[in-house]
TORFI-439671 format. One line per field, with one value per residue (C-alpha): x negated, y, z negated; residue in one letter. Coordinates in nm, 4 decimals. Layout:
REM TORFI-439671
c1: c(X	...)
c2: c(Y	...)
c3: c(Z	...)
res: c(A	...)
***
This chain:
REM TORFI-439671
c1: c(3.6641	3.9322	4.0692	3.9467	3.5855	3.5909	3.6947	3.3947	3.2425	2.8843	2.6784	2.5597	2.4391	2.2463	2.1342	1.9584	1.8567	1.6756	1.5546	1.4363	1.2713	1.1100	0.9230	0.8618	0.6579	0.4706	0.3537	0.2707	-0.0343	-0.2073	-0.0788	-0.4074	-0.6363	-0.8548	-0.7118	-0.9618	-0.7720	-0.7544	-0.4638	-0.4618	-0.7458	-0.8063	-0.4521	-0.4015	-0.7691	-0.6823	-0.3327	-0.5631	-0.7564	-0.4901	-0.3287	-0.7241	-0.7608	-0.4202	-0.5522	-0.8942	-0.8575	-0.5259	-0.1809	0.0317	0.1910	0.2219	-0.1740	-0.2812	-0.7053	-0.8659	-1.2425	-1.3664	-1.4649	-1.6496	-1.6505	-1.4574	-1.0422	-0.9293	-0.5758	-0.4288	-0.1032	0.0470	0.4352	0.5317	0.3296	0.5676	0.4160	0.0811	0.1897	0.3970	0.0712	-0.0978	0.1292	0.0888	-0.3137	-0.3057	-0.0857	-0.2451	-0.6057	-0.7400	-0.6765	-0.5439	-0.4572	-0.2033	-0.0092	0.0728	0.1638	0.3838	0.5638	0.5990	0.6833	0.9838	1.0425	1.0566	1.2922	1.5237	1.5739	1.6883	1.9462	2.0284	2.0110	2.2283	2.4790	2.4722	2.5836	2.8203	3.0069	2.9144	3.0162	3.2686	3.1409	2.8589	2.7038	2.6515	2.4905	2.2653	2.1682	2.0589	1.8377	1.7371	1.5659	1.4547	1.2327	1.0822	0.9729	0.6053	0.5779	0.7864	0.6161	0.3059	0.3797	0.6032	0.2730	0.0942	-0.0741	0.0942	0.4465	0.6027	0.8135	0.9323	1.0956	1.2150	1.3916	1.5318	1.6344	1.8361	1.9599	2.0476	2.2361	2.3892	2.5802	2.6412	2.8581	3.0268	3.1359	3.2473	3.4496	3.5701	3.5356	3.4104	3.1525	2.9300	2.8350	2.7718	2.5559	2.3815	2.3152	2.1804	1.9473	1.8099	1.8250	1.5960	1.3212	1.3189	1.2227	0.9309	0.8008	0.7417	0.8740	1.0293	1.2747	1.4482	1.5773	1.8818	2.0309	2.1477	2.3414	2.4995	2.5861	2.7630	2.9644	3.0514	3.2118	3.3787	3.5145	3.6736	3.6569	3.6199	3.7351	3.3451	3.2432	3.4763	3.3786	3.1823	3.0085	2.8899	2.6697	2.5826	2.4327	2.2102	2.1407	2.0111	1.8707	1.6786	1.5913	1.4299	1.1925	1.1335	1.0454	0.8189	0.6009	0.6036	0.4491	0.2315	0.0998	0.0238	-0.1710	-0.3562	-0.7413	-0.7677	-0.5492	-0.6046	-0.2431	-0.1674	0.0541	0.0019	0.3655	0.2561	-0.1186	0.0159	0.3913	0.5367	0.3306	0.3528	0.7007	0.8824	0.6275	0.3460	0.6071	0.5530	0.1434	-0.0839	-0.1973	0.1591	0.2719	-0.0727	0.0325	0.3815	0.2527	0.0459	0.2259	0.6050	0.5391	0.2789	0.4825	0.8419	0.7581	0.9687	1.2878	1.3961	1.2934	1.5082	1.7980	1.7626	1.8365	2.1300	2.2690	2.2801	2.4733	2.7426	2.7636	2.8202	3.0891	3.2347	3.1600	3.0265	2.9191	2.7400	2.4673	2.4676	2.3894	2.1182	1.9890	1.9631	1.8296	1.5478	1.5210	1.4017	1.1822	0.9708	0.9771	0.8681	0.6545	0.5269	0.4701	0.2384	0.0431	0.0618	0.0326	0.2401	0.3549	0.5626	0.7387	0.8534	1.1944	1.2741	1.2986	1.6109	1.7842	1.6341	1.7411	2.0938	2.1213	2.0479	2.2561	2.5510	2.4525	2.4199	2.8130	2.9087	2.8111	2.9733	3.3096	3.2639	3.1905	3.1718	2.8538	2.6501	2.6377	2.4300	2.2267	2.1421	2.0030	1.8485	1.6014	1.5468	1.4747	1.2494	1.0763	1.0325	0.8497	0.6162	0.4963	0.4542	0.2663	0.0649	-0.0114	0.0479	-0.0084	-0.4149	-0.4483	-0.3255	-0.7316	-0.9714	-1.2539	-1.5496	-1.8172	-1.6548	-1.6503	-2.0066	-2.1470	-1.9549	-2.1101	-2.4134	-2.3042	-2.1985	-2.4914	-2.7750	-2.5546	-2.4067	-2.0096	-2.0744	-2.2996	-2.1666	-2.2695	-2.2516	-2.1856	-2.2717	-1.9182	-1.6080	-1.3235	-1.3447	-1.2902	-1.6011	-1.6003	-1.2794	-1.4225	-1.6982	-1.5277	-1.7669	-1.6693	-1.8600	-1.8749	-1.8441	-2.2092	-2.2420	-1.8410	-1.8781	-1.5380	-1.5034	-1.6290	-1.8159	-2.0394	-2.3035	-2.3588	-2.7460	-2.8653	-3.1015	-2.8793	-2.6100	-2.8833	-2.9651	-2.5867	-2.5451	-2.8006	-2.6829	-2.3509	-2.4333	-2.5053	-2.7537	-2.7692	-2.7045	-2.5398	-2.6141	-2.3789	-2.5487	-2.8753	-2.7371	-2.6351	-2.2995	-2.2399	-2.3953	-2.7725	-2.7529	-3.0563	-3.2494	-3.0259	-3.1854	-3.5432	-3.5208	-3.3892	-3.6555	-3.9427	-3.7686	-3.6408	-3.6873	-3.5024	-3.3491	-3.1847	-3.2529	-3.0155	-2.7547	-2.5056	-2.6726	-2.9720	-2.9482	-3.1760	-3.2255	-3.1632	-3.4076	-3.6694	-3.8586	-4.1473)
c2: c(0.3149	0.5899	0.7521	1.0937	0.9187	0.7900	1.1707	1.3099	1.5023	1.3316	1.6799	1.7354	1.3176	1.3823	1.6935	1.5214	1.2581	1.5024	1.6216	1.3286	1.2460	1.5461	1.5060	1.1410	1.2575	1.5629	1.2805	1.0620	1.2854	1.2377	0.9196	0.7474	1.0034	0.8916	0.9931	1.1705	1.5390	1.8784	1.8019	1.5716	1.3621	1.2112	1.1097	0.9930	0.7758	0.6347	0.4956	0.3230	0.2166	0.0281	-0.1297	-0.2391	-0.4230	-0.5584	-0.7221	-0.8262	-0.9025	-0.9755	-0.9720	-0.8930	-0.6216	-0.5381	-0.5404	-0.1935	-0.1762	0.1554	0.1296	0.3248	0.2811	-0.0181	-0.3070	-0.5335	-0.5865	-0.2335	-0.2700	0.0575	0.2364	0.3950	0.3669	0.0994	0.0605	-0.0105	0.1785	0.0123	-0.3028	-0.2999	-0.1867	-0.5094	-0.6944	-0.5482	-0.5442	-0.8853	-0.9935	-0.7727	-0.8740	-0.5426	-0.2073	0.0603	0.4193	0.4072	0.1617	0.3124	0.6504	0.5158	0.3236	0.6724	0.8382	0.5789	0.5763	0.9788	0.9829	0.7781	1.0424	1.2866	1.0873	1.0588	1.4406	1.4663	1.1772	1.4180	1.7415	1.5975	1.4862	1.8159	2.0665	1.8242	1.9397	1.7766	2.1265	2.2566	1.8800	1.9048	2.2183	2.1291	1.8113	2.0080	2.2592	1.9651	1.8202	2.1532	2.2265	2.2673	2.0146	1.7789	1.7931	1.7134	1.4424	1.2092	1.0841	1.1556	0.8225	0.8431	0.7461	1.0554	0.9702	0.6368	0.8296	1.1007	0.8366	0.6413	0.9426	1.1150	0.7600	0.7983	1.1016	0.9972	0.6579	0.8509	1.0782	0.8285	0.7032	0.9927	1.0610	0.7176	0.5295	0.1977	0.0404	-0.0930	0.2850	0.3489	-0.0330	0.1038	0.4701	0.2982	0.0716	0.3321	0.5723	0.3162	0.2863	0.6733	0.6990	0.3498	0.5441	0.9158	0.9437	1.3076	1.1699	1.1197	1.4461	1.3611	1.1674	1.5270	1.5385	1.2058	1.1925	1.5807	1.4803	1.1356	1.3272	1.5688	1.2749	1.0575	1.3395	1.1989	0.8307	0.8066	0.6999	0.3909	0.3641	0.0239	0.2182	0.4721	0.2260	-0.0294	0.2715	0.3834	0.0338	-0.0181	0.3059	0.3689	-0.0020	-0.1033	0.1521	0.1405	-0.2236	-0.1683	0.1214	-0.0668	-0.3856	-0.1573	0.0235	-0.3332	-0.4742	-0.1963	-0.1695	0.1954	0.3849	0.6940	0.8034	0.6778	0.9017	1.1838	1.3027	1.2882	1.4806	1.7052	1.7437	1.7513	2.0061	2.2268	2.2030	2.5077	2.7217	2.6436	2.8161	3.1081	3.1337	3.2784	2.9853	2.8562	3.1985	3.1894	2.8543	2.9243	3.1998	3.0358	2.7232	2.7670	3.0206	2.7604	2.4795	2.6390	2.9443	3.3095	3.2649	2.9249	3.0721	3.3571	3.1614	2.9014	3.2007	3.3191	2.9963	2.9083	3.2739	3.1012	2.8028	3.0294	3.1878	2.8613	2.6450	2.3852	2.1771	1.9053	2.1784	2.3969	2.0744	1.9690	2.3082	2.2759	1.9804	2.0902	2.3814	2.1183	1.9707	2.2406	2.4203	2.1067	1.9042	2.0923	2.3736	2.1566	1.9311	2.2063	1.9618	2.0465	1.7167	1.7652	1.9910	1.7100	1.6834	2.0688	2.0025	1.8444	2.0762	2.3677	2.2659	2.2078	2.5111	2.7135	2.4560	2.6340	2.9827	2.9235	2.7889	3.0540	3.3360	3.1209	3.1767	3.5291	3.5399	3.2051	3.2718	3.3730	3.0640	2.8577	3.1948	3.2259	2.8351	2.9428	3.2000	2.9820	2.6923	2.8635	3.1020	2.7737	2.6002	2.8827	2.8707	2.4990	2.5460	2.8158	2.6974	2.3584	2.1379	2.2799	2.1156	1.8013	1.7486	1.5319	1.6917	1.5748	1.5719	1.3052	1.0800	1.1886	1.0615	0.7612	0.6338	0.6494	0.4707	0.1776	0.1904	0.1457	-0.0074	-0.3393	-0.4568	-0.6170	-0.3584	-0.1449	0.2206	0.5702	0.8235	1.1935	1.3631	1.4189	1.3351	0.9787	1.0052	0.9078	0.5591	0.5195	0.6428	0.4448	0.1143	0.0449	-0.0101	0.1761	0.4299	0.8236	0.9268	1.2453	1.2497	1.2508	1.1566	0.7783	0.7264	0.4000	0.5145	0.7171	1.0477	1.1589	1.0842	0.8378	0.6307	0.6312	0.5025	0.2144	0.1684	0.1456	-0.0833	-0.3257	-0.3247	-0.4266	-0.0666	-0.1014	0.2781	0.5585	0.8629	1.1905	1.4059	1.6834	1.6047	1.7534	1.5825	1.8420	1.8926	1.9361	1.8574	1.7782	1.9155	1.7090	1.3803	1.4484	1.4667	1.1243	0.9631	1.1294	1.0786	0.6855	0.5103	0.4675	0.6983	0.5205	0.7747	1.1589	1.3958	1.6959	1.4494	1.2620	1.0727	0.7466	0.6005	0.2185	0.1244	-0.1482	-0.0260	0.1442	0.3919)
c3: c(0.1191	0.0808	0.4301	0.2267	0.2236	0.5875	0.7337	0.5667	0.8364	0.9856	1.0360	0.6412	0.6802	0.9904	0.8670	0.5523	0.7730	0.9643	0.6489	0.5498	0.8380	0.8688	0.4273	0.5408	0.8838	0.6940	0.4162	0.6576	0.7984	0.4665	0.3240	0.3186	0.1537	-0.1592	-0.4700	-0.6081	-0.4709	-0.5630	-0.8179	-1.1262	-0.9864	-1.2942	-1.3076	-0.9693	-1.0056	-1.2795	-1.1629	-0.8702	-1.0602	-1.2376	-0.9612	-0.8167	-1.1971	-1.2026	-0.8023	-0.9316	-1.2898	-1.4259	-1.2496	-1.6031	-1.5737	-1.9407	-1.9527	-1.7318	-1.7469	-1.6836	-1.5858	-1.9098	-2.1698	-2.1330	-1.9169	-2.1022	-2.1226	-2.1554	-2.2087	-2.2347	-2.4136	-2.0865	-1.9621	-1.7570	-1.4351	-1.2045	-0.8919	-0.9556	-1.0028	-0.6586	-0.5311	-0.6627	-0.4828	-0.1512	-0.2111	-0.2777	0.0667	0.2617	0.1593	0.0809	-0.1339	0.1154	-0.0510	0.1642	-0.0240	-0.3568	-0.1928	0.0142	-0.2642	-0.4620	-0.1600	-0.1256	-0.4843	-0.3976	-0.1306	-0.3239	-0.5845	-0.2908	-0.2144	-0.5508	-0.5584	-0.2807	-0.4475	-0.7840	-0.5445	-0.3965	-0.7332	-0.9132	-0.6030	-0.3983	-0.0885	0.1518	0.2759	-0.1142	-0.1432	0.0933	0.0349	-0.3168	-0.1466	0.0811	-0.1634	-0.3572	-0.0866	0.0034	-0.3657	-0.4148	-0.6672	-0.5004	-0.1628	-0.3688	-0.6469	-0.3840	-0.2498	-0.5673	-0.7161	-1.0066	-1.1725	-1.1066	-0.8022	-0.9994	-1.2625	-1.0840	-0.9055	-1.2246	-1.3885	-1.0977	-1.0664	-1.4027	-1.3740	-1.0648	-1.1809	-1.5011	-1.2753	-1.1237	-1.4724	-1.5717	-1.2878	-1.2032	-1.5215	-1.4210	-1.7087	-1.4125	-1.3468	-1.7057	-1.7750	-1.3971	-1.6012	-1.9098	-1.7231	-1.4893	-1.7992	-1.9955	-1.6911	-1.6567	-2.0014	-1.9970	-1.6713	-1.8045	-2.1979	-2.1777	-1.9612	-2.2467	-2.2971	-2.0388	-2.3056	-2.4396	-2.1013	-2.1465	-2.5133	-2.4252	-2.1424	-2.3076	-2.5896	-2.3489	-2.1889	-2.4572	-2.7289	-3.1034	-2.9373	-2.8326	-3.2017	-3.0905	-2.7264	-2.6982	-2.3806	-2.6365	-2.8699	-2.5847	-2.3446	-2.6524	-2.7204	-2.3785	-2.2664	-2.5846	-2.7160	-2.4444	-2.4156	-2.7750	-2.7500	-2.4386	-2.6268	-2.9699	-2.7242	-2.5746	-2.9073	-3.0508	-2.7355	-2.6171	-2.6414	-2.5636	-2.7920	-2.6439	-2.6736	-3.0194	-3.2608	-2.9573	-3.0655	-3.4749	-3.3857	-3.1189	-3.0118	-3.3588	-3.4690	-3.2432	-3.1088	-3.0412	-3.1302	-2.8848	-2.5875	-2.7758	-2.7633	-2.5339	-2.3741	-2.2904	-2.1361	-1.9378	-1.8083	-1.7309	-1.5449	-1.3300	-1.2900	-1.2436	-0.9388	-0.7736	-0.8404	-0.7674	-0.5873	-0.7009	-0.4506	-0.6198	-0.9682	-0.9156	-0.7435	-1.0413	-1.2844	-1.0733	-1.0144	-1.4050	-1.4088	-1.1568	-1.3255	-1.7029	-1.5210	-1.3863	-1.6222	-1.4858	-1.7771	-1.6668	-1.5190	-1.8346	-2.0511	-1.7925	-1.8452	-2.2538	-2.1778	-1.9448	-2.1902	-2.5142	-2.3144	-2.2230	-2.4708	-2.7131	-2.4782	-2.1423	-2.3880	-2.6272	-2.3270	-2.0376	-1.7464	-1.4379	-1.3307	-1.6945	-1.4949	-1.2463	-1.3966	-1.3683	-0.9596	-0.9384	-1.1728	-1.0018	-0.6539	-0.7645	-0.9512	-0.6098	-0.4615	-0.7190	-0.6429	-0.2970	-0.2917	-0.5663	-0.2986	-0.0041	-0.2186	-0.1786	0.1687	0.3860	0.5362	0.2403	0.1293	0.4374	0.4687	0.1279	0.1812	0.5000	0.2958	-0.0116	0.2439	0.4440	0.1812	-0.0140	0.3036	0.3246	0.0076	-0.0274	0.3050	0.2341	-0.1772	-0.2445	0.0592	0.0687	-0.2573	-0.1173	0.0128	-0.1018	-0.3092	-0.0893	-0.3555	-0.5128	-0.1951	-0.1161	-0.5342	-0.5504	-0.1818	-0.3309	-0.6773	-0.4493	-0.2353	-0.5479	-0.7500	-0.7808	-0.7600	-1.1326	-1.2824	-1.6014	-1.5531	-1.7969	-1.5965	-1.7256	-1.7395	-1.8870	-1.6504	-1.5516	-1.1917	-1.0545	-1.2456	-1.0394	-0.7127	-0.7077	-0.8213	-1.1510	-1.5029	-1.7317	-2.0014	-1.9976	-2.1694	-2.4126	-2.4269	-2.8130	-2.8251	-2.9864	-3.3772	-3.3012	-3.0061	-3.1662	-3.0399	-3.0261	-2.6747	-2.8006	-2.9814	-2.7294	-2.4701	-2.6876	-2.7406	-2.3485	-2.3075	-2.5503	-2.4229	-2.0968	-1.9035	-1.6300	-1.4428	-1.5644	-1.3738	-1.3524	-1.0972	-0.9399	-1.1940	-1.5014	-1.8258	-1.9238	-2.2865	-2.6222	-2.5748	-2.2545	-2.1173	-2.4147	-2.2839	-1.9517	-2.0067	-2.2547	-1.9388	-1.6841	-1.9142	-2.0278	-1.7020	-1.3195	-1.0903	-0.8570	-0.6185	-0.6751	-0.4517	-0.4304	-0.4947	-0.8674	-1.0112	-1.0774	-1.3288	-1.4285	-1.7618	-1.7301	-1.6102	-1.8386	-1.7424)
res: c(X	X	X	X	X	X	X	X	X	X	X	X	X	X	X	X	X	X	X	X	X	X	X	X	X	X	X	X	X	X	X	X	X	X	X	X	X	X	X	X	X	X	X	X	X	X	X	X	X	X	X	X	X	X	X	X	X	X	X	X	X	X	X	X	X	X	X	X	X	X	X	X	X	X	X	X	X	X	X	X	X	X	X	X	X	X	X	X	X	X	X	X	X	X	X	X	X	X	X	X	X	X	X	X	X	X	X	X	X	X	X	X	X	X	X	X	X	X	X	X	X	X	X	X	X	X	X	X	X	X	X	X	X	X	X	X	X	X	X	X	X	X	X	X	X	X	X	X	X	X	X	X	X	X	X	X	X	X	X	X	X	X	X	X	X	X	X	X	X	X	X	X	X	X	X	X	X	X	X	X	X	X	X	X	X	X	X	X	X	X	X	X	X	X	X	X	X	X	X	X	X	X	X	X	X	X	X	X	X	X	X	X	X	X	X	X	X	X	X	X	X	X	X	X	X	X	X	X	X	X	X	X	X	X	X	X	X	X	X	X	X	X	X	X	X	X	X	X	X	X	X	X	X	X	X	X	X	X	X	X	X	X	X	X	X	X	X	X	X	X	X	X	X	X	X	X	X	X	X	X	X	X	X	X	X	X	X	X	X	X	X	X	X	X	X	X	X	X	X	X	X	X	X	X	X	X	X	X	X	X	X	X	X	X	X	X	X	X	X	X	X	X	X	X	X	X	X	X	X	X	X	X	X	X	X	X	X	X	X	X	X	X	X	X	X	X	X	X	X	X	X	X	X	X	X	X	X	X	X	X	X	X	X	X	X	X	X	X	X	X	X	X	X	X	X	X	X	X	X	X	X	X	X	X	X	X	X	X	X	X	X	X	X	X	X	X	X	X	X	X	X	X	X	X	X	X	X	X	X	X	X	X	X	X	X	X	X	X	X	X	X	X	X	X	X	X	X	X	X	X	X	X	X	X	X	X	X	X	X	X	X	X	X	X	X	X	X	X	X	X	X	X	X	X	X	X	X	X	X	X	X	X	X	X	X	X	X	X	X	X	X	X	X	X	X	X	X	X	X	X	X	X	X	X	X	X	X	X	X)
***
């Protein structure tokens, strides 16, 4: 440790201590809520669900099972489950499945990537007040404040990739090949945890070449990190392509990105989403301060932010464009917070105050609006919890159901494997109402679901009246009917 190291002053630690405290405490008042919530509940069911089947039926961790489609081995093609599978292993030691569990691992996972945020600061802005400033901006985020306790493998890569960026840094700045094999490896489990974390190797492969200039192409660093950062992830999705069951993301860059990449920013539907999204997810002040701060960094030229900026640029323009989910927009958060982070300091050269009370506003205008937008949605839908009490109640732990519906979260709330009825989505289940009913019932279904009493979808109301005028009702409420498959009338 260098003497210039050990004089560093304490307040900017204890004040992201506090910080940190203080996003740890505020998670902590919902950490055990069901997952089924007001945002991505499918998602966040789903990666439950997971970590429940990799307790109860099989404890590979290359073998994820959803509960659809079907109640046999549904292997499925997803990244590497690493939040899940931690889960497992705390289910299975602690004798039970607590919700608890996997959001505090992401929360963990989340708070790790501040301090990685904070790491990156420090090394970009050589200062400890500009650095926490940027982690401090990054905790208060919207969507951060939201997907760190999120059931879902957000927080993990957030934390690998600003990892990533971090020892790449380091590297750069102090050339040891440790930092750069630490990089690659964190680089490679950012990408097998959420794919489009891949667009930071533009960062790396631009500051590698400003480093050692035309000597990269001989640099043994050069070919190893791509080696390592992209090979392994390759071999992990080409394993998981040729095991999976459920294929449901097969060629979904071939049918869908490719296609429509850098034009799909440009239609209707993106702009509506960008529109509604970036302002709920980042709120105005740190839009606006993002902007600016890119200005500051232009004029300074700080390159490492400008290429994280192209970077960040690709990827929404070719993939949160195209699939218009906001947890895509996960990786924007630590590039936004440092970039007000740069404009806060760029305005503290002007005048020395400026800079902490430009923070000040962004901090506290941030707060408000994750307070008064974000954390509401952070509540569990209630209908949900009410439907799949009765599912367990008239229904057995074994039994396969259908349920009547689209998104799969109920077959996840209610802890049944099953089928999604009237989806008219797979080519080998048939889609008139009557032969899909026959199709259950050969494959194994025993009750059929109906939330709320309706059958959704393309003859739905004709799917409901075969199963009123075929089949025993076996619970009729606000909540669903439940009819026995074998009991005819």
């Amino acid at each position: 440790m260098t003497k210039a190291t050990k004089a560093r002053p304490k307040g900017p630690i204890l004040l992201l201590c506090a910080l940190l405290a203080a996003f740890f405490l505020l998670q902590l008042t919902r950490i055990d809520q069901a997952p089924w919530e007001n945002y991505d509940s499918w998602r966040q069911t789903d990666t439950y669900t997971i970590a429940q089947n990799y307790d109860d039926l099989n404890m590979n961790p290359l073998r994820p099972q959803f509960n659809y489609d079907g109640p046999g081995e549904n292997y499925v093609q997803l990244e590497l489950q690493i939040m899940p599978y931690l889960s497992a292993l705390a289910f299975r030691l602690l004798g039970s499945q607590p919700y608890w569990v996997p959001r505090l691992i992401s929360l963990l996972f989340f708070m790790g990537s501040a301090l990685f945020v904070f790491g990156i600061g420090r090394r970009l802005f050589r200062g400890d007040m500009p650095a926490l400033w940027a982690a401090g901006i990054y905790l208060a985020l919207p969507i951060s404040v939201l997907y760190a306790r999120a059931i879902m493998p957000e927080a993990a890569a957030l934390f690998f990739y600003t990892g990533a960026v971090y020892f790449f840094l380091r590297w750069y700045q102090q050339d040891a090949l440790s930092d750069l094999l630490l990089s690659a490896l964190m680089t490679a489990l950012a990408i097998v945890e959420k794919t489009p974390a891949i667009f930071v190797g533009i960062v790396f492969v631009a500051l590698f070449f400003q480093k050692e200039k035309l000597r990269a192409f001989r640099h043994p660093g050069f070919y190893g990190f791509g080696a390592i950062s992209l090979g392994l992830p390759l071999a992990y999705y080409l394993y998981a392509s040729a095991v999976a069951t459920f294929t449901f993301v097969d060629n979904i860059a071939e049918k869908h990105i490719f296609t429509q990449m850098f034009t799909a920013v440009f239609t209707p539907a993106a702009r509506q989403f960008f529109r509604q999204q970036v302002p709920l997810f980042f709120g105005w002040a740190v839009v606006a301060a993002s902007i600016l701060g890119l200005v500051a960094c232009l004029v300074q030229r700080r390159s490492t932010l400008l290429w994280w900026s192209l970077a960040m640029a690709l990827e929404t323009a070719t993939i949160v464009a195209v699939i218009r989910f906001g947890y895509y927009m996960v990786f924007l958060a630590p590039l936004c917070a440092l970039l007000c982070a740069a404009f806060c300091q760029w305005l503290g050269q002007k005048a020395r105050l400026l800079g902490p009370l430009c923070f000040g506003l962004l901090f506290l205008c941030t707060g408000a609006h994750t307070a008064w937008q974000a954390w509401p949605m952070a509540t569990v839908q209630p209908d949900v919890t009410a439907q799949a009490q009765v599912i367990r109640q008239y229904t057995g732990p074994q039994d396969v159901i259908a349920v009547a519906a689209q998104d799969p979260v109920l077959l996840g709330a209610c802890g049944r494997r099953g089928y999604r009825a009237n989806l008219r989505y797979y080519d080998h289940i048939p889609t008139e109402p009557a032969e899909e009913l026959a199709y259950f019932i050969q494959h194994g279904v025993r009750y059929f679901v109906a939330p709320y009493g309706q059958v959704p979808g393309e003859q739905g109301e004709e799917y409901l009246a075969l199963l009123q005028e075929g089949y025993e009702t076996v619970y009729q409420g606000p909540e669903c009917l439940i009819f026995d498959l074998e009991a005819n009338r």
